[in-house]
Short mmCIF file of the C-alpha atoms (twelve columns), coordinates in Angstrom:
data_MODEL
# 
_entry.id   MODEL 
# 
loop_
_atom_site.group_PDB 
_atom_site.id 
_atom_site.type_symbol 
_atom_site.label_atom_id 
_atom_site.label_alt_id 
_atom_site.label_comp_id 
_atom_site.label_asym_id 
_atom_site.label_seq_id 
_atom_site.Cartn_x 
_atom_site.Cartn_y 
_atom_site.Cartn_z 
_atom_site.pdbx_PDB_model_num 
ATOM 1  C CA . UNK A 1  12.776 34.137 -38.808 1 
ATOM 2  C CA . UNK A 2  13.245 37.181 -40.990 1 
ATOM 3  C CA . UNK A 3  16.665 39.583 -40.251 1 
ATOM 4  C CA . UNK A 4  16.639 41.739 -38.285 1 
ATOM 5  C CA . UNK A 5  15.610 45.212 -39.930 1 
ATOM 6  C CA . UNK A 6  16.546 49.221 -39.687 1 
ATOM 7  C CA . UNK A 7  19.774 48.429 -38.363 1 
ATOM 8  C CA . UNK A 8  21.747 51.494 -36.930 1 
ATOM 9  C CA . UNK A 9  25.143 52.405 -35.196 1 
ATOM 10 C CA . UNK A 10 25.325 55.036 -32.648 1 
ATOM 11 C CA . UNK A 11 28.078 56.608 -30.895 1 
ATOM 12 C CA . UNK A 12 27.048 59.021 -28.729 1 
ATOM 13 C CA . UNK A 13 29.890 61.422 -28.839 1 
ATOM 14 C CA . UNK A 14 31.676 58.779 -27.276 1 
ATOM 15 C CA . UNK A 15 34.796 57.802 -29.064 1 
ATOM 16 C CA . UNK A 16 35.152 54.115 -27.459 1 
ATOM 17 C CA . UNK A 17 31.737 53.183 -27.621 1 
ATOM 18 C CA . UNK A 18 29.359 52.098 -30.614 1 
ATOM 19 C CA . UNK A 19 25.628 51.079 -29.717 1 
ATOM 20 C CA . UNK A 20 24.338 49.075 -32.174 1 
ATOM 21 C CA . UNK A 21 20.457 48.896 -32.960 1 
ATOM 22 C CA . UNK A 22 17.778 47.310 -34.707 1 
ATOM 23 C CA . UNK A 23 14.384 46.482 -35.155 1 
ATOM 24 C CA . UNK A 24 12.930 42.998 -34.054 1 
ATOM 25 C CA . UNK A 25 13.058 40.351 -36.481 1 
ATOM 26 C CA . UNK A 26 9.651  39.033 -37.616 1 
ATOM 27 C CA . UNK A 27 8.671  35.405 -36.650 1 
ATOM 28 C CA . UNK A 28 9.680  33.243 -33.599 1 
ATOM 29 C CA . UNK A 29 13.256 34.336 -32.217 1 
ATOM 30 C CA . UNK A 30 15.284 32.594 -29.512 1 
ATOM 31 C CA . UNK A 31 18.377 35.402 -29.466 1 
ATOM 32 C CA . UNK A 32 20.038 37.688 -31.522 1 
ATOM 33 C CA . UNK A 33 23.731 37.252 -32.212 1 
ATOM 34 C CA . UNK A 34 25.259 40.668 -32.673 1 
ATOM 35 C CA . UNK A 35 28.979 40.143 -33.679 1 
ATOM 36 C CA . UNK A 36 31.408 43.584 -33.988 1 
ATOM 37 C CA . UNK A 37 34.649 43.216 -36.758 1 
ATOM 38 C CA . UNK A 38 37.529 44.868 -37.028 1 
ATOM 39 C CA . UNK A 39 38.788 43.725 -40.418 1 
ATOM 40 C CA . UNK A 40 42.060 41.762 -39.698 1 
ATOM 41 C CA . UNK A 41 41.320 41.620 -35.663 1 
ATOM 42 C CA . UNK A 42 39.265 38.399 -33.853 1 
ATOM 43 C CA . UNK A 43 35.510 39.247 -33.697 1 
ATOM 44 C CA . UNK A 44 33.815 40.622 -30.244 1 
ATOM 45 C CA . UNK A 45 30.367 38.834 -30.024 1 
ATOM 46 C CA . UNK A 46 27.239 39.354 -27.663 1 
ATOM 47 C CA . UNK A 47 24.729 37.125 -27.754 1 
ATOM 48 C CA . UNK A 48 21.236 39.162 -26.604 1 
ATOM 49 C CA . UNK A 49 17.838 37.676 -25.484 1 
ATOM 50 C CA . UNK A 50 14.866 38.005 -27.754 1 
ATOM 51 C CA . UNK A 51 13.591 40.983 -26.606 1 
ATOM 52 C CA . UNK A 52 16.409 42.981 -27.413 1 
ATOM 53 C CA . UNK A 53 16.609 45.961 -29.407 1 
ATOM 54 C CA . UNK A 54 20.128 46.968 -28.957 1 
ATOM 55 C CA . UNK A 55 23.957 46.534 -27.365 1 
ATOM 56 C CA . UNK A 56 26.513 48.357 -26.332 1 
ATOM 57 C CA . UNK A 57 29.980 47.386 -27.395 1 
ATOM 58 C CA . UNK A 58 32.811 49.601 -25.201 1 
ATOM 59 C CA . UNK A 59 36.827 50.138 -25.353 1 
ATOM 60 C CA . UNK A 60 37.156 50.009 -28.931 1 
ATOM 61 C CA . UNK A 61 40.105 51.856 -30.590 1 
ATOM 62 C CA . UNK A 62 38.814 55.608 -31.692 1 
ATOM 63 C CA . UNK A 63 39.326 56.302 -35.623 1 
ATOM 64 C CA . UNK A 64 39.042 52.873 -36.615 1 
ATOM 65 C CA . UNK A 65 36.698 51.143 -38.709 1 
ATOM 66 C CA . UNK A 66 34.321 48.581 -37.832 1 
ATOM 67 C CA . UNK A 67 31.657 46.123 -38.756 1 
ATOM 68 C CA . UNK A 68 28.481 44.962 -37.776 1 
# 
């Protein structure tokens, strides 16, 4: 399958949550593996069914920056 595509970060307001969002990859998916970095920190990863067009990653660490 192709990536995934229009991929976006949202917050909300919220300062310990990021919601993470993308369009559906084209061709036959099983899952999406959505991983969440903080350079120098393990990885937090959330492994989402095929359908799914976002995740919600909670108690992160305000004013820091991470990755998708």
């Amino acid at each position: 399958p192709a990536a995934v595509s229009n991929l976006r970060v949202e917050n909300n307001g919220n300062q310990n949550t990021l919601r993470v969002l993308w369009d559906k990859a084209s061709g036959d998916v099983d899952s999406y593996l959505v991983s969440l970095t903080l350079p120098g920190s393990n990885s937090i990863e959330k492994a989402m069914s095929a359908n799914s067009t976002d995740v919600v990653f909670d108690n992160l660490s305000p004013g820091k920056t991470y990755q998708v």
